[in-house]
N, C-alpha and C positions, 0 to 999 in steps of 0.2 A: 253680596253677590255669591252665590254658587261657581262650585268648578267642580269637573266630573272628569277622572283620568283611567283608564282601563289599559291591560297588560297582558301579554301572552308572548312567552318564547324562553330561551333557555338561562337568564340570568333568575338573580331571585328576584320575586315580583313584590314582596314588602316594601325591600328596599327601593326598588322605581319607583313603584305607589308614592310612598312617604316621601319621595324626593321630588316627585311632581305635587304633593298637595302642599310642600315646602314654598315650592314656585309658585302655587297660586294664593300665597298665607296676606299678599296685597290688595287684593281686592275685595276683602272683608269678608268677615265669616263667623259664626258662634261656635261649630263643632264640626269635627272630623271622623270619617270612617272607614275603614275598607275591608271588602268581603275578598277570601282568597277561594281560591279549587287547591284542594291540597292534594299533595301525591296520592292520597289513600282516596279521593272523591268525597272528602268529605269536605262540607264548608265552614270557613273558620272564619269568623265577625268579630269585627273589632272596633268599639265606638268610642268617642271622647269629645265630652264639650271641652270648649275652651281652647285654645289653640293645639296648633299639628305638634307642637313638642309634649302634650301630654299624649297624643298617640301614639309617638314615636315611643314613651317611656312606656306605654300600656304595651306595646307588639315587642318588647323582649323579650317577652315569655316563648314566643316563636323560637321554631329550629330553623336552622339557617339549611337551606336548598329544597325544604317542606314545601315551596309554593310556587309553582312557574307563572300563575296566571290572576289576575282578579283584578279588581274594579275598587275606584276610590272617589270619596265627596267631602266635600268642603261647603258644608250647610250655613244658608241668611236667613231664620225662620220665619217662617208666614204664619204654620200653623202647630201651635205646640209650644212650650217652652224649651227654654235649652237645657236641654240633660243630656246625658247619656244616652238614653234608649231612645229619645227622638230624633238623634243624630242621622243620617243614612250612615250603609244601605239599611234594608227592612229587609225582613226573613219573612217568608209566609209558606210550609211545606217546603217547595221544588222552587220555588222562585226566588232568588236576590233581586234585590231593585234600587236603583237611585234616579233621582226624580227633579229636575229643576222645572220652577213654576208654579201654577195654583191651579188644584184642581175646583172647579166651582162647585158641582154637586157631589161632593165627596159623601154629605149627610145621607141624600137619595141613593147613593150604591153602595152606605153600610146599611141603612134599612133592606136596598131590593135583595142584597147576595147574606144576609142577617148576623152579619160578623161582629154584631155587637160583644160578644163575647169571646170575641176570638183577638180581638184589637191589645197591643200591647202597646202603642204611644198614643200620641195625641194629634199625628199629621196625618195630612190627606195621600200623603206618599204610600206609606203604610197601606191605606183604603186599597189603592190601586197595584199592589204587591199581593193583599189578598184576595181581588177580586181576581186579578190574574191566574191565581193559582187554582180559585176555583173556574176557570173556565180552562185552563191546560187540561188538554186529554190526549197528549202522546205527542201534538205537533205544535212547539213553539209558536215558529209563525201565526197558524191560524190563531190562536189564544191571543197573540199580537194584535193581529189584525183586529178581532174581537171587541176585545179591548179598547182601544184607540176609538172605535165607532162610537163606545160608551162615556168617555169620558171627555166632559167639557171643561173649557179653560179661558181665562180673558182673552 
């Protein structure tokens, strides 16, 4: 099973993140991740197979009040093996993404949008991080919206 915890407000958001993907360490899972907004806008990815205690020991390199905000997953893999890199979130440009589910024609929208070489894992999450990003053009939503039309699922 997947779990997906996101964060915004004035404590540090690592330590929520990690303390919610703690709580959800029961319902099974291969790998861990979470993407922050750091004070400077930059974003900082943090991935780990294996259980939330090696992501917890991979995010001390973090400074402690660098992150108000971000987003965390706790990956059951469908598609990919468990490493590292096919952990969520996915990076593509401008877009962070975490993804519970199956995309079915993931192969069809890395041909249509030709990201064969653009792809760094092996899931279909990824697929739709980058197709994302190539349809953003200034308004999240519509890219959303966009999106969502294209992509089919069981």
């Amino acid at each position: 099973m997947c779990g997906i915890i996101g964060y915004t407000g004035p404590l540090e958001a690592p330590k929520i993140l990690l303390e919610g993907l703690s709580g959800l360490e029961y319902r099974g899972y291969d790998s861990a991740g979470i993407a922050l907004c750091m004070e400077d806008s930059r974003i900082c990815l943090l991935k780990k197979a294996g259980k939330v205690k090696n992501l917890k020991e991979h995010c001390k390199q973090l400074v402690a009040g660098s992150s108000h905000s971000g987003i965390g997953h706790t990956r059951w893999a469908t598609h990919g093996g468990v490493t590292d890199v096919n952990a969520h979130p996915h990076r593509a440009g401008k877009v962070v993404l975490i993804h519970n589910g199956i995309i079915e024609n993931y192969h069809a929208l890395t041909e249509r949008f030709q990201l064969q070489d653009c792809l760094v894992s092996q899931t279909d999450s990824e697929v739709a991080a980058q197709v994302l990003n190539k349809l953003y053009q200034g308004d999240p939503l519509d890219a959303i919206r966009n999106l969502i039309g294209l992509l089919r699922s069981e």
